[in-house]
C-alpha positions as CSV (number, residue, x, y, z in Angstrom):
1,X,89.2,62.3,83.3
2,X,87.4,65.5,83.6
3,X,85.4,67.1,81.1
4,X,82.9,70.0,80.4
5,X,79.1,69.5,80.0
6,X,76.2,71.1,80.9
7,X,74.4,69.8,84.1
8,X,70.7,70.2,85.7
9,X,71.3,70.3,89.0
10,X,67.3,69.7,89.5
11,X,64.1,69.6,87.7
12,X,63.2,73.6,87.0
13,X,66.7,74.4,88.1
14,X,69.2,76.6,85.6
15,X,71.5,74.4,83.4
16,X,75.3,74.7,84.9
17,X,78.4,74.3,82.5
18,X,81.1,72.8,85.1
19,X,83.7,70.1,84.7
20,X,82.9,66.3,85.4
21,X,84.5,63.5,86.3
22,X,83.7,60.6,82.9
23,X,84.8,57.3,83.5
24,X,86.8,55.0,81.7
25,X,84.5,52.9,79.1
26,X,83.5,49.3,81.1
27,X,82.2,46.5,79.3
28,X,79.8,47.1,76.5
29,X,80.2,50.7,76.3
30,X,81.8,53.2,74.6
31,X,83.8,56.9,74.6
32,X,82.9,59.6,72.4
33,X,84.3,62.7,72.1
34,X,81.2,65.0,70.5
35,X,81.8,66.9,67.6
36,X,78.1,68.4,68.3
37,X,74.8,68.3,69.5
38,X,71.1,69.7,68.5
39,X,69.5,72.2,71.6
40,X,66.1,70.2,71.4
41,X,63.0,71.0,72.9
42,X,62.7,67.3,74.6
43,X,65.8,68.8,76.1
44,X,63.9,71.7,77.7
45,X,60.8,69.3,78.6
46,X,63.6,67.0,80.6
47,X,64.7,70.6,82.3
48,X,61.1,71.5,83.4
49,X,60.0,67.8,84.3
50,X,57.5,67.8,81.3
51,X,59.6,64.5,80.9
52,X,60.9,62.8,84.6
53,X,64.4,61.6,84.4
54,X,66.5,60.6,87.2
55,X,68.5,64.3,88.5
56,X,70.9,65.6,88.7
57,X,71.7,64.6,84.9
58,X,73.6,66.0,82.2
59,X,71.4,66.5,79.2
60,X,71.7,66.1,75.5
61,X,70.4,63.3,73.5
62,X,70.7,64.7,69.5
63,X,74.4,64.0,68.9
64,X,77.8,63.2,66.7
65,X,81.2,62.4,67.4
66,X,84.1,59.8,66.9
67,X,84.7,57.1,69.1
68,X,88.1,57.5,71.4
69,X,87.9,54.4,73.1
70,X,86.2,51.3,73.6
71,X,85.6,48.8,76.6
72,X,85.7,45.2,76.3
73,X,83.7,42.8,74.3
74,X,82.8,45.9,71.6
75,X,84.7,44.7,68.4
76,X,82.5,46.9,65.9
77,X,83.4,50.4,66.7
78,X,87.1,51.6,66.3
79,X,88.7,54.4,67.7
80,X,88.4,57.6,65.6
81,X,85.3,56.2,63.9
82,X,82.0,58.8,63.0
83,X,79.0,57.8,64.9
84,X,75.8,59.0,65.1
85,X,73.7,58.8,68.9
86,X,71.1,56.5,69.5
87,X,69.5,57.8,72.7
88,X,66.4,55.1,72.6
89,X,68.6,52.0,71.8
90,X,66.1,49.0,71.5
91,X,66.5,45.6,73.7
92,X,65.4,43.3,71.2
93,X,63.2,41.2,73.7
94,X,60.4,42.7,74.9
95,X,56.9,43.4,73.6
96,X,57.1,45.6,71.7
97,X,60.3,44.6,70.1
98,X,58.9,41.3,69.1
99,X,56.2,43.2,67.5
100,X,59.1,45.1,65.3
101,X,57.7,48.6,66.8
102,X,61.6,49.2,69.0
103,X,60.4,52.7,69.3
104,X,58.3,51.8,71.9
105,X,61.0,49.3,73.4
106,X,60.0,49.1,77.2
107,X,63.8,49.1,78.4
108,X,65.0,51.5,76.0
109,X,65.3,54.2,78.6
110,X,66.8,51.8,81.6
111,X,70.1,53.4,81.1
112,X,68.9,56.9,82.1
113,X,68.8,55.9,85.8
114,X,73.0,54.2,86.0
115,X,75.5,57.1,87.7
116,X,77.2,58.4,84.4
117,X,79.7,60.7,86.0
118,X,80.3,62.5,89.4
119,X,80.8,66.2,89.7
120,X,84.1,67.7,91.7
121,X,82.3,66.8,95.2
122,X,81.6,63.5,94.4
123,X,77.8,64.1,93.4
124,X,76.6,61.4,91.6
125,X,74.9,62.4,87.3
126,X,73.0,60.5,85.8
127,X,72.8,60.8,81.6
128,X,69.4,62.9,81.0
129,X,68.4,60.8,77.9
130,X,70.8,58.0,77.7
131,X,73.8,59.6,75.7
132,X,74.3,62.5,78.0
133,X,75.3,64.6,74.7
134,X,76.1,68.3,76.3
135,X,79.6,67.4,77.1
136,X,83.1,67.5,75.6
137,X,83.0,63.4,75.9
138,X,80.4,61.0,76.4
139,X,80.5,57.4,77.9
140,X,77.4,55.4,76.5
141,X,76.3,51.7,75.7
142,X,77.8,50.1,72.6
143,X,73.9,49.9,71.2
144,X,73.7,53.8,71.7
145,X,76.0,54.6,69.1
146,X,75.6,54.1,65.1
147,X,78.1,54.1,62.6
148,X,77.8,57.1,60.3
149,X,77.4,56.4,56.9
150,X,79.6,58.2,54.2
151,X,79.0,61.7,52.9
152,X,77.6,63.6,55.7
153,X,79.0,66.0,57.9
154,X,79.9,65.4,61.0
155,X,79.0,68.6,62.6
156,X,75.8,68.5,61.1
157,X,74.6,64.5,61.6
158,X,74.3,65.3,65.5
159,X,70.9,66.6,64.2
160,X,70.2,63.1,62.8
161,X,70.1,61.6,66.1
162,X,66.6,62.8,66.8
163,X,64.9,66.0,64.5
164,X,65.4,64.3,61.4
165,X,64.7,60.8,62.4
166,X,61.3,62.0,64.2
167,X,60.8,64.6,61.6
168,X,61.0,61.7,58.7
169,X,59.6,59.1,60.5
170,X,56.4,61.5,61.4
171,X,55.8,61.7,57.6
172,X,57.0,59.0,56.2
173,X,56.2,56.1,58.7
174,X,53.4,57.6,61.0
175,X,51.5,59.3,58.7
176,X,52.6,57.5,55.8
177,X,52.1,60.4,52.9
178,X,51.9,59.9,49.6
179,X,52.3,61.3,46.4
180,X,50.1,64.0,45.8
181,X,48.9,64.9,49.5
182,X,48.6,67.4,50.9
183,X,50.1,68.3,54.3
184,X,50.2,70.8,56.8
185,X,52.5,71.5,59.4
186,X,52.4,72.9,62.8
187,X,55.6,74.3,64.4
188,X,59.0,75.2,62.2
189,X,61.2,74.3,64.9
190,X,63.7,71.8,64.2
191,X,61.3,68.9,64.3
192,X,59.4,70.7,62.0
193,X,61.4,72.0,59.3
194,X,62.7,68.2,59.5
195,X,59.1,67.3,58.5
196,X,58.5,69.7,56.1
197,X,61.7,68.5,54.2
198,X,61.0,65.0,54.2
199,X,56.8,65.7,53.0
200,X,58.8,67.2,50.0
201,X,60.6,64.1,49.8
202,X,57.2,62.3,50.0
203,X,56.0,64.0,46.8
204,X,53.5,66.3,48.6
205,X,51.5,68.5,46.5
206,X,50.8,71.1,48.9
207,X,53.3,71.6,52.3
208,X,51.4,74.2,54.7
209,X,53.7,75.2,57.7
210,X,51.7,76.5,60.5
211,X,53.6,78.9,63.2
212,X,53.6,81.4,65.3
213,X,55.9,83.6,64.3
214,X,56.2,85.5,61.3
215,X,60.1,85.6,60.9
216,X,59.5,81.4,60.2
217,X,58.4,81.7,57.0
218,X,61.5,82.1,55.4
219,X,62.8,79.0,56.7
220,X,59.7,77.2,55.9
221,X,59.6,78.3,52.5
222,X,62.9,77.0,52.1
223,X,62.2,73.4,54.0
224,X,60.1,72.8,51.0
225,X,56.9,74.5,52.5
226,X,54.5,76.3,49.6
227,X,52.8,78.1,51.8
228,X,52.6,79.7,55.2
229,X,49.6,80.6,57.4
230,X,50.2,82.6,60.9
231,X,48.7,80.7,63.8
232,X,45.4,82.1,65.0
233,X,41.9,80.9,65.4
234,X,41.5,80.8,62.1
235,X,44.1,78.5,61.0
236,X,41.7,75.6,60.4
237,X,39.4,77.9,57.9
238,X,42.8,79.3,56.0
239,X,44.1,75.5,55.4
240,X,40.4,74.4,54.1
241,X,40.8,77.6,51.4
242,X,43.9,76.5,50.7
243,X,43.1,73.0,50.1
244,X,39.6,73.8,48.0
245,X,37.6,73.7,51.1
246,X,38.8,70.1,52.1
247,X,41.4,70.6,54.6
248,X,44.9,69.0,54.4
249,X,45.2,64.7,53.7
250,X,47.4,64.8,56.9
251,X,48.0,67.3,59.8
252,X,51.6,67.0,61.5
253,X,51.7,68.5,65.0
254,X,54.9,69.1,66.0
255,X,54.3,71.5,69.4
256,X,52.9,69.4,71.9
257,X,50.2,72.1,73.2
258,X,46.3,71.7,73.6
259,X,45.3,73.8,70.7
260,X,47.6,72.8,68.2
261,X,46.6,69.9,68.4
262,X,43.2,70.6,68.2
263,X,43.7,73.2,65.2
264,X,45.3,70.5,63.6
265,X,42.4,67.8,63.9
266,X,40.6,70.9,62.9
267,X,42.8,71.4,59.4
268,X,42.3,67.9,58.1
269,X,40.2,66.4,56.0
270,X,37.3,64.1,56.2
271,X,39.2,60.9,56.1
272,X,42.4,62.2,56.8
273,X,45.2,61.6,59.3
274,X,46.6,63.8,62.1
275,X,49.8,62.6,63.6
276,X,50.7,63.9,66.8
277,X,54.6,64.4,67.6
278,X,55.0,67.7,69.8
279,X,55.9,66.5,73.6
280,X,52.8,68.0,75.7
281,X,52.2,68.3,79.4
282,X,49.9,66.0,81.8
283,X,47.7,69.4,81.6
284,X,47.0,70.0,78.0
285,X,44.1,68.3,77.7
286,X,42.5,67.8,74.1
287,X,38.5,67.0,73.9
288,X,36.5,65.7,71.1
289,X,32.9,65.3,71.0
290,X,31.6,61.9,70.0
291,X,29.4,63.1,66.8
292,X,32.3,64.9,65.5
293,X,34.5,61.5,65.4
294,X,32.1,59.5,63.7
295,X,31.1,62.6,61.3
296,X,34.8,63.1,59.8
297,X,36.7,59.7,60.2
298,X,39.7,61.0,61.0
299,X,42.5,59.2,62.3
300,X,44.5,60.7,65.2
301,X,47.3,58.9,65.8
302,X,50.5,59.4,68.1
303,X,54.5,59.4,66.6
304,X,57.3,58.2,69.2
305,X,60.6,58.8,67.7
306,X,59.0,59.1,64.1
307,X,58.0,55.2,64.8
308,X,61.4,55.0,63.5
309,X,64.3,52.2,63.5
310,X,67.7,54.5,63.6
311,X,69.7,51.8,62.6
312,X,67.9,51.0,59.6
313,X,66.4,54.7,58.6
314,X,69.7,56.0,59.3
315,X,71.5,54.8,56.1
316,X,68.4,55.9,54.3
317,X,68.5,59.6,55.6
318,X,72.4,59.5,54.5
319,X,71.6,58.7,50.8
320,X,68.9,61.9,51.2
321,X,71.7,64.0,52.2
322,X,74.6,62.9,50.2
323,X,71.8,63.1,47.0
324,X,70.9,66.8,47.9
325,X,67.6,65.9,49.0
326,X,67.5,66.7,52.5
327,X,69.7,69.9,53.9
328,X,70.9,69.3,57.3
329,X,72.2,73.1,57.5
330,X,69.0,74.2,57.0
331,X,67.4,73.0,60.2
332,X,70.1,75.1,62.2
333,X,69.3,79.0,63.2
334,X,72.5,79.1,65.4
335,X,75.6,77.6,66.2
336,X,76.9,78.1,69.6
337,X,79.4,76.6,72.2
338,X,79.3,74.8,75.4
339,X,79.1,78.1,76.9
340,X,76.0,78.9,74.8
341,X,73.4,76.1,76.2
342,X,72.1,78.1,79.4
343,X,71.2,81.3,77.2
344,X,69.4,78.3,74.3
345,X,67.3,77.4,77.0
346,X,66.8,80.4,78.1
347,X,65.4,81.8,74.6
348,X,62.6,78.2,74.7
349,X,61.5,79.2,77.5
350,X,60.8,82.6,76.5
351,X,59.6,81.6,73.2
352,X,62.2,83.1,71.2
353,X,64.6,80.3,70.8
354,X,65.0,78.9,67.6
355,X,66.7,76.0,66.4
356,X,70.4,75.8,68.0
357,X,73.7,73.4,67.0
358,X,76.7,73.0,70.0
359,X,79.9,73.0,68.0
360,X,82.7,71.7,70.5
């Protein structure tokens, strides 16, 4: 059956929405026809081989849909069910695994190198992270695909498949904030508005959002943030005023550049955590002198996938939503189409893209 999606041809190469020929579901997997999925910047790092992936791929990884079909030997999911994508779907029995930590599952990304679909010539695509969720229909593995709980739109749970989770899991279970912290920020994107919402969850005191651009405060603000500092050299020095001369209890970096991270080790506390979640290249290279780690104690720490467990944090972000808690509308600054993706990366790589939702 042919279907729409978006393609990379190559690492660095333009995005191409063109028909492709999806398979039939075989054993163990599953058909899902996508009611949406979240423009992510993990996206754009797979585009500009930030992240290597087998090519050409179709990309997507942050979606929701209902299941059309199913192949043999999946009994749980039913056609015209709601589900939520899983693109790092844990084994169970490695390592890590065993150790309870499936977001560093060692086979979690195995799937990303099987032929997912073939283009008109017979080109062979692989699915970019997984779920392959810039299409009109997906094929995945049974184990990529969770039920979704009641009470949440369907459009808007694609962006529970990987800004919320991380954005949750960054506060919640990486950095681990309590009551009364304080916290700062750095990038509103979608990861970070996600992460700002859920350190108001958290009962944080004080919620700093860091960025550079001016027309982000407004959504901050709204994310739960109580204040907002433009980025500069002085952002360290303008979070210690803010926080009586301390600097923040924890530091979330959600950019994945050099000096944001440094500026963020830079905002904390003595004693306090800095949790790294932005995606950086091989060549942003962050230094520390010795002195300067024994002198403040901090802990700097890294966040895969919000050290998350979809499956279990899942039902727990659905009873955020359905209570009012957590506003999944709120992360979106556009909706487009299928049509739309090429001109969403486009805007990331110029800076200028915000936080975009395919509507199919």
């Amino acid at each position: 059956m042919t279907v729409r999606a978006a393609v990379l041809p190559a690492v660095g190469a333009p995005l191409e929405i063109t028909g492709i020929d999806l398979p039939e579901p075989g054993p163990g997997q599953v058909r899902v026809r996508l009611a949406a999925a979240g423009v992510c910047h993990s996206d754009l790092s797979l585009s500009n081989g930030t992240m290597r992936v087998p090519v050409p791929a179709v990309l997507g990884h942050e979606g929701a849909g209902t299941v059309v079909s199913a192949g043999e030997g999946v009994t749980h999911l039913a056609p015209g069910a709601p589900v939520v994508l899983n693109w790092a779907p844990a084994c169970g029995d490695c390592h890590a695994c065993g150790l309870g930590e499936v977001w560093l599952c060692a086979n979690a990304m195995n799937g990303a190198a099987g032929v997912h679909a073939r283009t008109a010539d017979g080109t062979e695509l692989h699915p970019g992270l997984n779920v392959a969720a810039f299409a009109e229909e997906t094929v995945v593995a049974a184990s990529c695909v969770l039920p979704l709980p009641d009470g949440v739109p369907l459009t808007d749970a694609a962006l529970l498949g990987c800004a919320v989770l991380t954005g949750y899991g960054a506060v919640h279970h990486a950095a681990r904030v309590r009551g009364g912290e304080t916290v700062a920020v750095f990038g509103a994107g979608g990861v970070g508005l996600a992460t700002l919402q859920s350190a108001r969850i958290a009962g944080a005191s004080r919620i700093i959002a860091v960025d550079v651009s001016p027309a982000k405060e407004e959504l901050a603000r709204a994310a739960g943030a109580t204040d907002f500092v433009l980025a500069s050299d002085a952002t360290a020095r303008e979070i210690r005023a803010l926080t009586g001369k301390q600097g923040a209890d924890v530091a979330i970096e959600c950019v994945g550049r050099a000096a944001t991270i440094r500026a963020a080790w830079d905002s904390t506390r003595r004693g306090g955590r800095t949790t790294v979640v932005g995606i950086g290249g091989k060549d942003q290279e962050v230094t520390f002198n010795a002195l300067e780690i024994f002198h403040w104690g901090r802990t700097l720490s890294g966040c895969v996938y919000g050290n998350t467990d979809p499956a279990r944090d899942l039902p727990v972000l659905a009873e955020h939503v359905r209570e009012g808690r957590l506003d999944l509308s709120a992360l979106v600054t556009e909706r487009i189409g299928l049509d739309g993706i090429p001109a969403a990366f486009e805007n990331m790589l110029a800076g200028k893209g915000g936080r975009a939702l395919v509507v199919f």
